[in-house]
DRENVEXKOL-970735 format. One record per residue (C-alpha): residue number from 1; residue in one letter; x, y, z. Coordinates in steps of 0.2 Angstrom, whole numbers. Example, Ala and Ser with C-alpha at 12.3 -4.5 7.8 and 13.67 -1.06 7.14 Angstrom:
[1 'A' [62 -22 39]]
[2 'S' [68 -5 36]]
END
This chain:
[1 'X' [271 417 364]]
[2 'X' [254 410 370]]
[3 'X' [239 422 365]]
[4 'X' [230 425 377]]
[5 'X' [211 431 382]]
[6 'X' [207 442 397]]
[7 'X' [225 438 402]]
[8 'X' [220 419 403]]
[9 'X' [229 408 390]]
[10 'X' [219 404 374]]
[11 'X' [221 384 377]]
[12 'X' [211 387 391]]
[13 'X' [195 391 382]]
[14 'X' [181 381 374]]
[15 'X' [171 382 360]]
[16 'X' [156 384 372]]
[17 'X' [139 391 372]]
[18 'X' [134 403 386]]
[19 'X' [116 404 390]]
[20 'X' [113 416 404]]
[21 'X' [98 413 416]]
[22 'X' [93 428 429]]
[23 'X' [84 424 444]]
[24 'X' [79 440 456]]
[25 'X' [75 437 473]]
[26 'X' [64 449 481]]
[27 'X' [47 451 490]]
[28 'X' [43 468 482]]
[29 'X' [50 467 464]]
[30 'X' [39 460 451]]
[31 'X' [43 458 430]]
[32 'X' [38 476 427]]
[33 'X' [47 485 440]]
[34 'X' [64 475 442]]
[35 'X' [78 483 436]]
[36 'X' [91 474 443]]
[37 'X' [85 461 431]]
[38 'X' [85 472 416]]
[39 'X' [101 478 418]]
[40 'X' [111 462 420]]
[41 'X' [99 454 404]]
[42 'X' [105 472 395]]
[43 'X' [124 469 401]]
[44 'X' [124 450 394]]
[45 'X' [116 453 380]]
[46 'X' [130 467 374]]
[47 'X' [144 456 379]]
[48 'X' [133 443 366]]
[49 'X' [126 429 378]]
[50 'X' [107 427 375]]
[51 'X' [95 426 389]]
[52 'X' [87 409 392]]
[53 'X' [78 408 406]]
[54 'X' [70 424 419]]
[55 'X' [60 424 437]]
[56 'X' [57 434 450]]
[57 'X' [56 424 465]]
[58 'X' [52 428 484]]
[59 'X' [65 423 498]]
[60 'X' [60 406 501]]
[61 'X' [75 392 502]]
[62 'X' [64 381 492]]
[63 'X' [56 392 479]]
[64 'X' [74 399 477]]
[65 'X' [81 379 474]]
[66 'X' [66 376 463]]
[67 'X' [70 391 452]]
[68 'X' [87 386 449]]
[69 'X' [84 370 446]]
[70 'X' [74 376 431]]
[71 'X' [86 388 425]]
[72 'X' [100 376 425]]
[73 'X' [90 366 410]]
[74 'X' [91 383 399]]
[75 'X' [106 391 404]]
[76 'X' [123 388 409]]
[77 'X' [127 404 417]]
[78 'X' [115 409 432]]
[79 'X' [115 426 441]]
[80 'X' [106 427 457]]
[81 'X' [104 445 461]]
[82 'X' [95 449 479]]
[83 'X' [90 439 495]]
[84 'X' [111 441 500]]
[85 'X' [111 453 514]]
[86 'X' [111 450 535]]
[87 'X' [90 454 535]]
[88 'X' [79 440 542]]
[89 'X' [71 435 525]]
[90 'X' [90 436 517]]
[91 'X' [92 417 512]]
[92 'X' [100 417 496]]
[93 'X' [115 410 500]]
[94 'X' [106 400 513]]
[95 'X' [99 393 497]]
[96 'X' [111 390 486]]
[97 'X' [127 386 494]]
[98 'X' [123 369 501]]
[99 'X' [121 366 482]]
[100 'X' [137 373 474]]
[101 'X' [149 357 471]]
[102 'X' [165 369 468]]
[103 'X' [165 388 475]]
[104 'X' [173 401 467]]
[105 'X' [181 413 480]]
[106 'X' [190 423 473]]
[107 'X' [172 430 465]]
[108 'X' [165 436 481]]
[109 'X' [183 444 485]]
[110 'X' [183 453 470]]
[111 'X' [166 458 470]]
[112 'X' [170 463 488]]
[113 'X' [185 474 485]]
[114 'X' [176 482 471]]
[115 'X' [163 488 480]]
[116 'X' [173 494 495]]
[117 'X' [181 506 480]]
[118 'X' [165 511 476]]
[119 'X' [153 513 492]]
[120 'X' [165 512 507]]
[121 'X' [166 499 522]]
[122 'X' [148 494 519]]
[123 'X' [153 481 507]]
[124 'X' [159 470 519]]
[125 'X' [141 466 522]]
[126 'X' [140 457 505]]
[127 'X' [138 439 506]]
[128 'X' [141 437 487]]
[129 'X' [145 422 482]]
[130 'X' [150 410 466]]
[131 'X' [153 392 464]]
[132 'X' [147 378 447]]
[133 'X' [134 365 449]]
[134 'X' [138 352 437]]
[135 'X' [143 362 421]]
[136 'X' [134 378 425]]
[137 'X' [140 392 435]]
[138 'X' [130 402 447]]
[139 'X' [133 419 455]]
[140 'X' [124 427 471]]
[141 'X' [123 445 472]]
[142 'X' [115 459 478]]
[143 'X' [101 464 471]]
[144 'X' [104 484 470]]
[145 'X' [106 489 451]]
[146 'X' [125 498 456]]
[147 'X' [128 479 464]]
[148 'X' [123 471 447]]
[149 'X' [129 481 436]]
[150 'X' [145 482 442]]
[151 'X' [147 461 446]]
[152 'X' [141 459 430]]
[153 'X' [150 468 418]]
[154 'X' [166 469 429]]
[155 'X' [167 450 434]]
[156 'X' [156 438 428]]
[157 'X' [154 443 410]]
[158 'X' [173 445 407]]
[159 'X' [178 427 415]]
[160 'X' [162 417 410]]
[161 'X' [170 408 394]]
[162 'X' [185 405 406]]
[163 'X' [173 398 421]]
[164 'X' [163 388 408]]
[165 'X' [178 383 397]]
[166 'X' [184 375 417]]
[167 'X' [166 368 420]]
[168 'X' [164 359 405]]
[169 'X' [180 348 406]]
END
């Protein structure tokens, strides 16, 4: 029998270092007050990846490109939280999806049918996505802390060693 990991098989894991970089998109969130930000650093710490890299940028398609650009030199695991939704200034995924070389679906399903279970029709209007740039992976989602907390600890954190152990090949 074949051990497995978060019902993944064992031979599909690395020996791999997470680093997790948090990028908060948001004209009216700073350092001090974002705690969207805190929470997903608090969720990924407990799970035992370290934070390397944290901005709080506005949503601007550049500024957005440029800060992940930087992340993606000290972390391998990127969360975008904010900038997702149907608003004019919304350009997250604007931003980042050009860039993603693979997409990862079956993220902004789940993340999707996980909220509809917790907040009703509305989730259809999440745009949340995932995909990997070279071997990082990056996740866009929204910015509410419920939003976070819940793509954090529910999906990302219990298939990143999975996702990176793919990337890295």
């Amino acid at each position: 029998m074949t051990t497995t990991f978060n019902n993944m098989k064992k031979e599909h894991l690395q020996a791999v270092a997470i680093t997790t970089g948090i990028i908060t998109v948001s004209t009216s969130r700073t350092a001090e007050n974002d705690t969207s930000g805190l929470t997903i650093s608090e969720i990924v710490r407990e799970a035992g990846y370290p934070v390397g890299y944290y901005a709080v940028v506005p949503d601007q398609i550049e500024t957005i490109r440029a800060e992940l650009a930087k992340a993606m030199r000290h972390a391998n695991c990127i969360i975008i939280n904010g900038g997702t939704g149907l608003t004019h200034d919304d350009c997250t995924i604007e931003a980042v999806t050009p860039l993603l070389e693979k997409t990862i679906d079956g993220f902004g399903e789940l993340f999707r049918l996980k909220s509809y279970e917790e907040i009703g029709t509305s989730a259809m209007l999440s745009r949340a996505v995932a995909g990997t740039i070279k071997n990082c992976a990056v996740f866009c989602i929204p910015g509410s802390t419920p939003a976070v907390k819940l793509a954090t600890s529910a999906l990302i954190v219990p298939e990143i060693l999975h996702i990176i152990s793919h990337a890295s090949r």
